[in-house]
N, C-alpha and C positions, 0 to 999 in steps of 0.2 A: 521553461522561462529562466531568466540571470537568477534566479530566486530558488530557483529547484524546482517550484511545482511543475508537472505538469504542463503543457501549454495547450486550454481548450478553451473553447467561448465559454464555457460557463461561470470561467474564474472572476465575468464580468458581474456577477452574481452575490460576490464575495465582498462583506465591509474590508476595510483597511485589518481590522482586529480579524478577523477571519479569515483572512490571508494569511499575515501570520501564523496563526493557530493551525492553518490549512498545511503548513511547511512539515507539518509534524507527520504527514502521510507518506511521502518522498521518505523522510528523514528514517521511520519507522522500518521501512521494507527495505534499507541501506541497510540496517541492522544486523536483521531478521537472515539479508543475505548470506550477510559475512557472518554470521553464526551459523547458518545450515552449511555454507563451504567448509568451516569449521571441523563439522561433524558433530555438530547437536543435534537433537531430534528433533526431527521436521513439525509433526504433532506440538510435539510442547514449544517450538518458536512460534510456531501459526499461531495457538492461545495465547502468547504471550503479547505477541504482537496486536493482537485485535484487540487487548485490556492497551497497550501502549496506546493504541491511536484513541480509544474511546477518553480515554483520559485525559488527551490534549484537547478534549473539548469537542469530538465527533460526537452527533448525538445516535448515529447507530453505525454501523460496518456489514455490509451488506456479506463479503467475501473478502476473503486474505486466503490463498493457494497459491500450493508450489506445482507446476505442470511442466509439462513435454513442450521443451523450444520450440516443434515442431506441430504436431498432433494436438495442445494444449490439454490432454491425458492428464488428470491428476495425478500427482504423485508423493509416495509415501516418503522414499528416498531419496536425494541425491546421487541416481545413477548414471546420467548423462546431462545435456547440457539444456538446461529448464530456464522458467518465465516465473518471478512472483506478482501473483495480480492480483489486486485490491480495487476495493469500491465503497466507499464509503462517506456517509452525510454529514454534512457541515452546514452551521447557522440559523437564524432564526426561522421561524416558518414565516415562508412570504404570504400573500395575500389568497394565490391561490392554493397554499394548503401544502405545501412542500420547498425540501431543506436543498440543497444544492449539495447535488453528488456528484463527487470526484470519485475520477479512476485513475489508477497507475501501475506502471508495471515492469519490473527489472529483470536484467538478466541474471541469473545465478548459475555459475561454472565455474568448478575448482579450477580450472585451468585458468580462468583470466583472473583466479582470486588471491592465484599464486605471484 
């Protein structure tokens, strides 16, 4: 969307404040990229990342991994040209019992980070 998120039906799910708050998911794995292109350790961006999103208001983070562009392989390193995907809930519990989960997911290659 013009906003960054994501664009899924679910985002119809989302108050006005939670949408906002929701920008923090996108925003988080922009990060998380350009540090593991970096050469930071992949392990220690993933934890940090998952307290980043939880903290802008997610009430839980299903998964944040770095995987195989292709395969979707987990991956430790930054050896080739990979996918970070995340999934994680946002807002109040609706009626029937559940938070609205978002997914997202970037490319990360030193080559385009260059």
């Amino acid at each position: 969307a013009e906003d960054g998120l994501a664009l899924s039906s679910r985002n119809a799910y989302l108050s006005a404040e939670e949408r906002v708050a929701a920008l923090a998911l996108p925003r988080a794995l922009k990060a998380a990229a350009a540090q593991i292109c970096a050469g930071a350790d992949v392990a220690e961006i993933l934890a940090e990342t998952i307290a980043t999103i939880k903290a802008a208001g997610f009430s839980s983070v299903d998964y944040v991994a770095l995987c195989d562009s292709v395969t979707l392989e987990p991956l430790k390193l930054l050896d080739r040209p990979a996918r970070l995907l995340a999934a994680a809930r946002i807002g109040l519990s609706r009626s029937d019992g559940f938070t609205t989960r978002l997914i997202d997911n970037i490319s990360v290659n030193r080559e385009e980070a260059q």
